[in-house]
Structures are given as C-alpha cells and as structure tokens.
C-alpha positions as CSV (number, residue, x, y, z in Angstrom):
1,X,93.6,-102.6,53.4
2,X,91.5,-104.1,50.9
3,X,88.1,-102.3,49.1
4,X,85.1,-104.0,48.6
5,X,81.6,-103.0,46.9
6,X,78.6,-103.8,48.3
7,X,74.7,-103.1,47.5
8,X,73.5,-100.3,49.2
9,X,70.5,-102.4,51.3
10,X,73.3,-104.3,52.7
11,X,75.4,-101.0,53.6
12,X,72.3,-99.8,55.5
13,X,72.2,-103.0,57.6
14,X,75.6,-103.0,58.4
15,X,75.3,-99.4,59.5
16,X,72.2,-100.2,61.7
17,X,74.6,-102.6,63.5
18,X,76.6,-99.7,64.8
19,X,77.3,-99.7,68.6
20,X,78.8,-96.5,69.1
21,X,80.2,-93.4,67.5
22,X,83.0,-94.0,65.1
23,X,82.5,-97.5,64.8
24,X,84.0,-98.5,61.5
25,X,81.8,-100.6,59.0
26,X,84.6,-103.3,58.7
27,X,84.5,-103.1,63.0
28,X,80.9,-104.1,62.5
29,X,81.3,-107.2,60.3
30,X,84.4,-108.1,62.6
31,X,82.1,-108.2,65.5
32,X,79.1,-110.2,63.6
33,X,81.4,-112.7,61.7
34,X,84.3,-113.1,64.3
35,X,82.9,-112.2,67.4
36,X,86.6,-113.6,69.2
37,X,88.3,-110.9,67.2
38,X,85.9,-108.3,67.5
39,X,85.8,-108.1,71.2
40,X,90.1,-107.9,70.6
41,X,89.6,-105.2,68.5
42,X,87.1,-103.1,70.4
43,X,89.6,-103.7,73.4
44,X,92.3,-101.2,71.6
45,X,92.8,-97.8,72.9
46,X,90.5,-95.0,72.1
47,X,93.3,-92.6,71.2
48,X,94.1,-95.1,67.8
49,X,90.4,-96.3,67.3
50,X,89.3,-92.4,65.8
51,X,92.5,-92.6,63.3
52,X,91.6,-96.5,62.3
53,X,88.2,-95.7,62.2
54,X,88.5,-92.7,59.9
55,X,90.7,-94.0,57.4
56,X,88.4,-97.6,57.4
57,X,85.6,-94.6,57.3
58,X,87.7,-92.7,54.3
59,X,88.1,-96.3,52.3
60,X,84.5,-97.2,52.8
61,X,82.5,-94.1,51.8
62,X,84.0,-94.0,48.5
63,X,82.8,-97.4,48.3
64,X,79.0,-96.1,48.7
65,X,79.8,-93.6,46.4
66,X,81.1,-96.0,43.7
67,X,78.2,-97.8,44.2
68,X,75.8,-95.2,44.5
69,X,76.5,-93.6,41.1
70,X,76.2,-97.1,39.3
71,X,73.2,-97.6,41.2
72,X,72.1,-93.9,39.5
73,X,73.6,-95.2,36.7
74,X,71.6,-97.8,36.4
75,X,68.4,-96.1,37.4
76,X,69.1,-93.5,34.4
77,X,69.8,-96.1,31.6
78,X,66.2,-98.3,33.6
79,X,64.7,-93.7,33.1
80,X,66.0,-93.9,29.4
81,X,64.3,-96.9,28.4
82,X,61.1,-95.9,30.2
83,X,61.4,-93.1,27.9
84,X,60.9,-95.2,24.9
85,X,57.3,-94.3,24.7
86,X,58.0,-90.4,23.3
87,X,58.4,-92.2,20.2
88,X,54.4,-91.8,19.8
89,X,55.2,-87.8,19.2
90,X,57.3,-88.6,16.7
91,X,54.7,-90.4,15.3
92,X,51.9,-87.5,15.7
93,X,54.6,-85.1,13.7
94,X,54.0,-87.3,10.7
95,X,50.8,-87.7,10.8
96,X,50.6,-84.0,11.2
97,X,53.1,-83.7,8.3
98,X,50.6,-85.9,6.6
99,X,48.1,-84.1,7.2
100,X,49.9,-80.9,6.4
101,X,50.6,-82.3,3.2
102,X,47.2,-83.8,2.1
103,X,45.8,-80.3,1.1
104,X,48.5,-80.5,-1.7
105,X,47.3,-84.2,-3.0
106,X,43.6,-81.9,-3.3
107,X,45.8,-79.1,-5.2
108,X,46.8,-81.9,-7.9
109,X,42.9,-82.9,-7.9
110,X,41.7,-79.6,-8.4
111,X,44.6,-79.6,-11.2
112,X,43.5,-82.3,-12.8
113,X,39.9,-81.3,-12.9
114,X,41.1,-78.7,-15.6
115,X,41.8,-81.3,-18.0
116,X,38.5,-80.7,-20.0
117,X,39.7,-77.1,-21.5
118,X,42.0,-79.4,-23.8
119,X,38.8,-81.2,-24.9
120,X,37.9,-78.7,-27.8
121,X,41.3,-79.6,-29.3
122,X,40.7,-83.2,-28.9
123,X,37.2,-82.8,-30.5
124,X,38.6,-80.7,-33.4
125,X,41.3,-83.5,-33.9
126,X,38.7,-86.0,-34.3
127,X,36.5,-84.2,-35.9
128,X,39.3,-83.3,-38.5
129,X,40.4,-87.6,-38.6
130,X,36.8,-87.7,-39.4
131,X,36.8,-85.6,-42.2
132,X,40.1,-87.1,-43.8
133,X,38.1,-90.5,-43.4
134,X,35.8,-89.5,-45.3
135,X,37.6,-87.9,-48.1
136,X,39.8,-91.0,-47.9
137,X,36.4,-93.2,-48.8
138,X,35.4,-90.7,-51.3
139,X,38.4,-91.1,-53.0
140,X,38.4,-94.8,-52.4
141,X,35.0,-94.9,-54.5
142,X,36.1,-92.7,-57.0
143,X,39.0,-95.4,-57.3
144,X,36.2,-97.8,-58.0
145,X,35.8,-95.3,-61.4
146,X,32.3,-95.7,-60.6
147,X,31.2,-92.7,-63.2
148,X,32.7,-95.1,-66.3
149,X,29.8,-96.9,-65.6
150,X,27.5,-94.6,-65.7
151,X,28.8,-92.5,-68.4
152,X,28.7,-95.3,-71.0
153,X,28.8,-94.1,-74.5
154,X,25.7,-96.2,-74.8
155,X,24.0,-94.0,-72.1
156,X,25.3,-90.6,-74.2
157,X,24.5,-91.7,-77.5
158,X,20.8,-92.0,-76.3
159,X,21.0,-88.1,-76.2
160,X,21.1,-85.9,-79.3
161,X,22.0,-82.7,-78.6
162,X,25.6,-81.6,-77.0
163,X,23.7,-79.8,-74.2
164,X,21.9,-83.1,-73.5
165,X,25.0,-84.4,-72.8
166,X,26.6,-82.4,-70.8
167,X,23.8,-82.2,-68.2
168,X,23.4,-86.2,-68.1
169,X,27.5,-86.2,-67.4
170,X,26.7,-83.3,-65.0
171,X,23.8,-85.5,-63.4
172,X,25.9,-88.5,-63.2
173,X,28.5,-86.7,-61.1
174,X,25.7,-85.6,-58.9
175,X,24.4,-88.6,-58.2
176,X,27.4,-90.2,-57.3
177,X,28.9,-86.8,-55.3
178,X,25.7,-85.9,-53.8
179,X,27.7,-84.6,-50.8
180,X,30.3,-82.7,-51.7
181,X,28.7,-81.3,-55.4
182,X,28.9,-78.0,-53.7
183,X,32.4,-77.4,-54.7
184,X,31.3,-77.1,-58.3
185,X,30.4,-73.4,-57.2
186,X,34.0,-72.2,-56.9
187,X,34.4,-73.3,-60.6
188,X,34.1,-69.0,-62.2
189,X,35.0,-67.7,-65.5
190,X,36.6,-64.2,-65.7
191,X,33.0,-62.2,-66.1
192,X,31.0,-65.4,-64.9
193,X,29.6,-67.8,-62.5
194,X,29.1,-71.5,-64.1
195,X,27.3,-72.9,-61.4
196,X,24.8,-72.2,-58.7
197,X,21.7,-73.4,-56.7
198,X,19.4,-71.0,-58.6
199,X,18.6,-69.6,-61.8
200,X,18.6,-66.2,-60.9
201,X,22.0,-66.5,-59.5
202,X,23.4,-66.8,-62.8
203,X,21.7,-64.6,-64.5
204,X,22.9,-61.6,-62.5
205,X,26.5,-62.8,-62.7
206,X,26.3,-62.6,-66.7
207,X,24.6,-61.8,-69.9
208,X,23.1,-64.4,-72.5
209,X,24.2,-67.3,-69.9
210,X,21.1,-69.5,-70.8
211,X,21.0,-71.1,-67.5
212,X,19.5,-74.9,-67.4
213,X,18.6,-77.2,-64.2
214,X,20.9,-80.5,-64.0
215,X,18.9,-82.8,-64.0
216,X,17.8,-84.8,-59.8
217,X,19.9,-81.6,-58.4
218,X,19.2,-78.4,-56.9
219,X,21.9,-76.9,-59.0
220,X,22.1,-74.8,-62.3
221,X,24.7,-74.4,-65.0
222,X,25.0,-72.0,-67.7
223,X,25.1,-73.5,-71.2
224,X,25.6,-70.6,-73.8
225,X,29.2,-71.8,-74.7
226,X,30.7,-73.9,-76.9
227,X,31.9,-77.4,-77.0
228,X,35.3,-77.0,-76.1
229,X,33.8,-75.0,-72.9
230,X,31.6,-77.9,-71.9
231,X,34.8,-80.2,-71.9
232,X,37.2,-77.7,-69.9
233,X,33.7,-77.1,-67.1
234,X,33.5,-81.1,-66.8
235,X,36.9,-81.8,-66.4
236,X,37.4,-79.2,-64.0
237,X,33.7,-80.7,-62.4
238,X,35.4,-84.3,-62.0
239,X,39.3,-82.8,-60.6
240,X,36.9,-80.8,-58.2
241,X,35.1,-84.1,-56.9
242,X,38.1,-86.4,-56.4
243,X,38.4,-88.6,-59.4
244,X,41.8,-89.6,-60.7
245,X,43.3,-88.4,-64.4
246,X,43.1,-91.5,-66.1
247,X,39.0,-91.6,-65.4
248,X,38.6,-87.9,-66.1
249,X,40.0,-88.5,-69.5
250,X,38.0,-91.3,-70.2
251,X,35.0,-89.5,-69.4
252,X,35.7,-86.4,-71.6
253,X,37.1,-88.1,-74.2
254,X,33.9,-89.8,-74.6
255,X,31.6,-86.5,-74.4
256,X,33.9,-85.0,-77.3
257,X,33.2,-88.0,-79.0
258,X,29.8,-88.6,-78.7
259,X,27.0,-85.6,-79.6
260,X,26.7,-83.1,-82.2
C-alpha cells in the first residue's frame, strides 16, 4: 500500500464522490479512473470490504492530517508575516522615549542659561588685562625717558632758587603722569605727609611744613627741608610713577647739580 498527499480541495471532491458508507477514497478514484476495475472491486464480499476499507480509511486520514497541519502551517507563517505591521508600536515606544527624553535636552537649556553668573569674573579678567595694558604703555612711555627732555639742565638753570626747582621737576612728572600722580600721596615721612591735594592737608599732618602748589596740578608738597630731602622725595616721586633707574638718576643727578 502506497501513501499519497493530496490538497485538501481535491480530498473534498473525492469524498463528494462517495457512493455508499465505507467507501474507501482509493475505491473512489478506482471507480473514476478505472471504471473496469472498480466495478471488480465493488463486486468483493461485504464481509472483507469494512476491513479493506478501514485500513485504506486508516492510511488515508493521516494523509489529511499531514496535510492539514502544513496547510496550518502555512497559514501561520502567511499570520506571521501579516503580523509585520506591529512594527509601528515599536516605533511609537521611541518616539515616546523621545519624547520622554526631550524634557532633559530643556534641563541642559535651562543649564546653560546660567552661564551669565560666571560673567563678573570674565569682566574682572578683562577689566584687570586692561589695567596691565595700561601700565604696560605707561611704562612703555616712560621707556621713551620722556622726562630727560623735559628736565633739561637748560630748563632748571632758568630757575634760581632750589625750591624752584624742585616744583618744575615735580610739574614735569605731572604733566607727563597726569593719571596715575595720585600715588605720590603714599610717599610719608615718620611725623609727616609730603603730598596732598590741599594745603590744609598738610598743615594738619605737621608743623613748619611750608606747603607750596606744584605748579598745572591740583596737588601740594611741603618744602621746609633740605636739599638732600628734595632729592630722596623726587626719586622716590619718579620709582612711584614707573620710570626706570638709569632715568631716575639722570634726573636727580641733574637737580643736585643745578640750583643753589
């Protein structure tokens, strides 16, 4: 006995072509392809027909079965590919995940936003690069030993008296310090102040001070002292403003020289 697997649209119609009870589906295609034996075969005794017809029944039905579950087979791989489209959820997660996550990218904004509290450094940075700058040029001019010029012996010998003197050199370093002359002020003796923006100032900070204007300035100095005084106050005057040794040295050596 051989098995054979058929579809199950043709195992419907060769059931439809049943004649009576117990007829066999390999009885059926007997009688509708070989009609000579089939009317041999329905001929045989009823008593051996049932047994025949059950074991042909027994061979056939696991046939259908066979069949049947690759049919279902089939229909669930044909299912799992219909399935394909719950993809698209997957794809709603991340754009919920996306969207879960966007209220941190506004986190980092907000972050960001707080940069400006570091602007107060930034400004005291600059504003302190500024202020080297320009103690950088002011030193740069002094460099050019710009008070030589001015404090020519020819321009001290014009004056006669020491005091005379001393405030033109004073002026001088005005004139070319206009800006940072304040720092004169910090120059003190032990019982003294040398140096202030009014005459009053000085006279409360010492007796017999004699106190004299420098001339194109707002400032005062005192003058009761002697020589060697007036050369220690201007070279500490010049150190104060920025100039360099060698033109301080210049400058005082030609005060002591020059005067009475």
């Amino acid at each position: 006995m051989k098995s054979i697997e058929i579809d199950d649209d043709l195992y419907a119609f060769i059931a439809s072509q049943t004649k009576h009870i117990g007829e066999s589906a390999s009885q059926i295609l007997r009688r509708l392809l070989l009609p000579e034996d089939g009317a041999v075969s329905n001929s045989v005794a009823p008593s051996t027909t049932p047994v025949k017809s059950a074991v042909e029944n027994t061979s056939a039905e696991p046939t259908k079965n066979v069949q049947a579950s690759e049919v279902e087979t089939t229909n669930t791989v044909t299912l799992s590919s219909d399935k394909k489209p719950q993809s698209k959820p997957a794809q709603a997660d991340s754009q919920t995940v996306a969207r879960t996550t966007s209220p941190k990218a506004s986190t980092k904004k907000t972050t960001t936003k707080k940069a400006p509290a570091s602007r107060p450094a930034v400004a005291a940075t600059k504003k302190a690069s500024t202020a080297k700058a320009a103690a950088d040029t002011v030193t740069a001019t002094h460099d050019k030993r710009d008070i030589l010029d001015a404090v020519s012996k020819d321009a001290l010998s014009t004056f006669s008296k020491r005091v005379d003197q001393f405030l033109f050199v004073l002026s001088a370093a005005h004139k070319l310090n206009a800006d940072s002359f304040a720092n004169v002020e910090s120059i003190k003796g032990k019982n003294r102040t040398y140096f202030a923006t009014s005459k009053d100032a000085l006279l409360e900070n010492g007796s017999s001070t004699n106190p004299k204007a420098i001339p194109d300035s707002p400032f005062w100095v005192v003058t009761n002292n002697n020589t060697a005084k007036k050369t220690n106050m201007l070279e500490q005057v010049l150190r104060n403003l920025g100039y360099q040794p060698d033109v301080i040295e210049t400058v005082v050596a030609r005060f002591s020289s020059e005067g009475k």
